[in-house]
N, C-alpha and C positions, 0 to 999 in steps of 0.2 A: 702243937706238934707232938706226935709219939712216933719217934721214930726209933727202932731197934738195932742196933749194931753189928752186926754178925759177919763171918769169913767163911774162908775157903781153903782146900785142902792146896790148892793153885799157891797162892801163898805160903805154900810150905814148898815148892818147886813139883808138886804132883800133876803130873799131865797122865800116868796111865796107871792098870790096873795093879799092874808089879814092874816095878822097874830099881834097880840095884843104885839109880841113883837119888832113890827116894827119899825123903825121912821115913823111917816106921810109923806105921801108924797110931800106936800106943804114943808113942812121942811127938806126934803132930796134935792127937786131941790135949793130952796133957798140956801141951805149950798154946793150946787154943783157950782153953781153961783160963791159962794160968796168965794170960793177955786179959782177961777182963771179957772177953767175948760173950753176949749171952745164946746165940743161934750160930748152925754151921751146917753148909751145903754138903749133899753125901758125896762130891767128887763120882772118880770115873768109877762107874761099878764095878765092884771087886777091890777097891784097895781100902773103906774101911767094911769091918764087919756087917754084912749083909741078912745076917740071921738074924730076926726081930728082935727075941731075948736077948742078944749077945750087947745087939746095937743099942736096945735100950738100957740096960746094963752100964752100957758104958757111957752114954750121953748121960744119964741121971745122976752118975758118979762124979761126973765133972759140972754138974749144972745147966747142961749148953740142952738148944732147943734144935730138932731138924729143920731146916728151912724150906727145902727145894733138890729137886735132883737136875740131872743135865743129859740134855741128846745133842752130840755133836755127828755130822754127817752131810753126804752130798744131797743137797737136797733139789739139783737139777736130775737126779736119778729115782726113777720108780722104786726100782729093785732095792735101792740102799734105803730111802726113804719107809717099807716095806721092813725091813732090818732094821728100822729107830722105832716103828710102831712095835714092833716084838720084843725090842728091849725095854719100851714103857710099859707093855705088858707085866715085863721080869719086876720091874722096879717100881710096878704100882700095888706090887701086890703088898710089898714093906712100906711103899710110904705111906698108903691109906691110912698104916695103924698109927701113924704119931701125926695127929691135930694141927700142926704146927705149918706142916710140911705141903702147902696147898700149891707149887709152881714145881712147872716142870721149864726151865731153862733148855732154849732151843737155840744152838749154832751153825750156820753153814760152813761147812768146809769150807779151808784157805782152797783158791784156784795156786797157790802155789804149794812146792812141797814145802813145809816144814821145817826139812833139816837141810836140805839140799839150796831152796831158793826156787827150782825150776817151777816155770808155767805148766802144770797139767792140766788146767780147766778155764776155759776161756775168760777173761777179766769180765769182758761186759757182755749181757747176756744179748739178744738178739727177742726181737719181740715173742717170737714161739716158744723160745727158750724160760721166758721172764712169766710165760704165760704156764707154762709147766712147774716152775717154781712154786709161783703161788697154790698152785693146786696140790703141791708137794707139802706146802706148810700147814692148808688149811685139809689136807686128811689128818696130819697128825693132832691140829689143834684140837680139830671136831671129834677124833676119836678120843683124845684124854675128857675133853669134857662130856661125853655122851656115857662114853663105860664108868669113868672113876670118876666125875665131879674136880678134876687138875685143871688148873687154869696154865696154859701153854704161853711164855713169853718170850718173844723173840730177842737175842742180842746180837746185835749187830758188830762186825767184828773184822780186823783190821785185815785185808787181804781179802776176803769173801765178797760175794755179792752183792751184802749191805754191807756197805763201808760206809759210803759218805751221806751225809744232811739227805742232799736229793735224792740217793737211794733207797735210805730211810723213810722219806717224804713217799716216795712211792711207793712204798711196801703199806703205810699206815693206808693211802689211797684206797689201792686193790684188795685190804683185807681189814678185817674185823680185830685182828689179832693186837695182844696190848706190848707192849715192851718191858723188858730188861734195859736198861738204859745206865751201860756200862761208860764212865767220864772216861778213863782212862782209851779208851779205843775209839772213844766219841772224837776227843781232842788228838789223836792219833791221824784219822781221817781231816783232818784242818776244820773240824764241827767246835761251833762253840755251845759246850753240856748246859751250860746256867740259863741262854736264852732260850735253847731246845727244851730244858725242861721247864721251862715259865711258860712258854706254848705250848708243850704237850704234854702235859702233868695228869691229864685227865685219861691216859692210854700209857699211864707207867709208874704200875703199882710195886714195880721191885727193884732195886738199883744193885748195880756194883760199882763200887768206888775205890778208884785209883788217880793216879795222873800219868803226865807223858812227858819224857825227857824229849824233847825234837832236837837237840844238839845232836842226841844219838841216831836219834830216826834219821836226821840229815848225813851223818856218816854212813848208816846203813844204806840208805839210798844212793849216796856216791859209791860208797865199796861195792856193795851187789851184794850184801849180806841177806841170808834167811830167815824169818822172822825169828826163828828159835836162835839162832845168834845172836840175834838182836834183842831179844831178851833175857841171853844170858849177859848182855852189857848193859839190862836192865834200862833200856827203851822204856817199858813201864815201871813207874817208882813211886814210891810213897806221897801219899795224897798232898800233903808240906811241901815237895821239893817240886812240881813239873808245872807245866805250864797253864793247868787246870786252876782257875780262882776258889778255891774250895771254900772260902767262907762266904761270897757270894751266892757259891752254890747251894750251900743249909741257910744262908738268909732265903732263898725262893723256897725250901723246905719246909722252912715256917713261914712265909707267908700262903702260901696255899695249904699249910695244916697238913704235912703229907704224913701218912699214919703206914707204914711198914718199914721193913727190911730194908737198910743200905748194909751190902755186905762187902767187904773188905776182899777183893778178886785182885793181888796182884801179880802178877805174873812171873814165875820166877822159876824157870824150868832149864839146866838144873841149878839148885842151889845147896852150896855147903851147909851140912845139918843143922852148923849151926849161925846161919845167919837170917834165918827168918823170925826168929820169936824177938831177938831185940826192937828188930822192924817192924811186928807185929804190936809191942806193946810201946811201941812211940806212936806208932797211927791211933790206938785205941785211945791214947791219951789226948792228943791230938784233937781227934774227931769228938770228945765228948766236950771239951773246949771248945771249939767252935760252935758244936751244936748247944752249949748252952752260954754263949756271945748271943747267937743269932736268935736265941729264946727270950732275951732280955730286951732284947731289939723292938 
């Protein structure tokens, strides 16, 4: 097993480009750093340094490796769709140059708002619809790997389209495309991540790992809460505490030899400055225990 450990900017409560209830981002890499991290995803484009020199500059000063960038957007829409192929345009032109950096992380838009809770996009797709989908994923797939050699992976994600096992199931069907194969949004949807990924290891070369409080999810769901409330009462939590079997899950990591990236995605938007890096360096601790339990194994 060589598996690499790495985070996210998400983990520091960062969902957008600039937002006042950020952490800085000098003080999100430092505290990435200074967790033990070796690799870290560039977040929403625009909140860390985007200039090559600047960014690598500052990745080399703290050790850490780029992993992976991220397209989030509706992907039952042409037009928007059209909009995430010109921002991989914007953001393949930096990630080309660092080696490291070979996925491009792909999300559908929540059918719910955000902050609000409401239904803007219908829950379940309808055959036409589910059929425009795919053809929404695989322009963008095909065009990362035709222009820049990026390999596009899908994550499936709580409120969106692909939510559950079977929508999963049928996404792997209809398309060629490998996975992101996020526990924490897996075991969100009622999916169990350890038998999913002992089945489909062979179409999910990147992981993000988290777990899921469902005591909360089950209040959210009684209240009518939004996800982004829901996350600030931390629905997703540290890989130790949720309902996700995490050592199960790195013993199937080493039994299939899995050789990349599980990066540390948990969701925490917004969060006080200074409550991620504790949380940060107890998962890192964590996860390197377990994954060398399930290496002895």
């Amino acid at each position: 097993m060589n598996i690499k450990i790495g985070t996210a900017p998400d983990s520091w409560g960062v969902w957008f480009p600039q937002n006042e209830k950020q952490t800085p981002w000098e003080r999100c890499m430092d505290e990435m750093a200074q967790s033990g991290y070796e690799g870290i995803e560039l977040g929403p484009w625009g909140y860390l340094p985007n200039d090559y020199n600047q960014l690598k500059e500052e990745l080399d000063k703290r050790n850490l490796k780029l992993t992976a960038t991220t397209l989030v957007g509706d992907l039952t829409s042409d037009e928007k769709t059209s909009e995430l192929i010109a921002l991989l345009d914007e953001m393949a032109g930096l990630q080309l140059r660092f080696p490291t950096a070979k996925y491009a992380v792909l999300i559908d838009d929540c059918y719910t708002d955000l902050f609000t809770g409401e239904q803007i996009r219908p829950q379940v797709l309808n055959d036409v619809e589910w059929d425009k989908f795919i053809q929404n994923i695989n322009r963008i797939k095909n065009h990362a790997k035709a222009k820049y050699g990026l390999q596009v992976v899908f994550h499936s994600h709580a409120q969106s389209h692909v939510e559950t096992e079977e929508e999963i199931e049928r996404l792997l069907r209809d398309t060629d495309i490998d996975l992101c194969l996020d526990t924490g949004h897996h075991a969100y949807a009622d999916g169990d991540p350890v038998a999913f990924m002992r089945k489909h290891h062979a179409r999910i070369p990147y992981l993000h790992i988290k777990s899921c409080d469902l005591q909360v999810r089950e209040k959210m769901q009684k209240e009518g809460w939004s996800f982004a409330k829901a996350v600030s009462e931390d629905v997703m939590c540290e890989p130790e505490l949720g309902v996700v079997d995490m050592e199960a899950f790195f013993e199937v990591l080493n039994d299939i030899q899995y050789n990349g990236w599980a990066i540390v995605e948990q969701d925490m938007y917004p969060a006080p400055f200074d409550k991620p890096f504790p949380i940060a360096k107890r998962t890192k601790e964590y996860l390197d225990k377990i994954g060398k339990k399930a290496d002895i194994k």
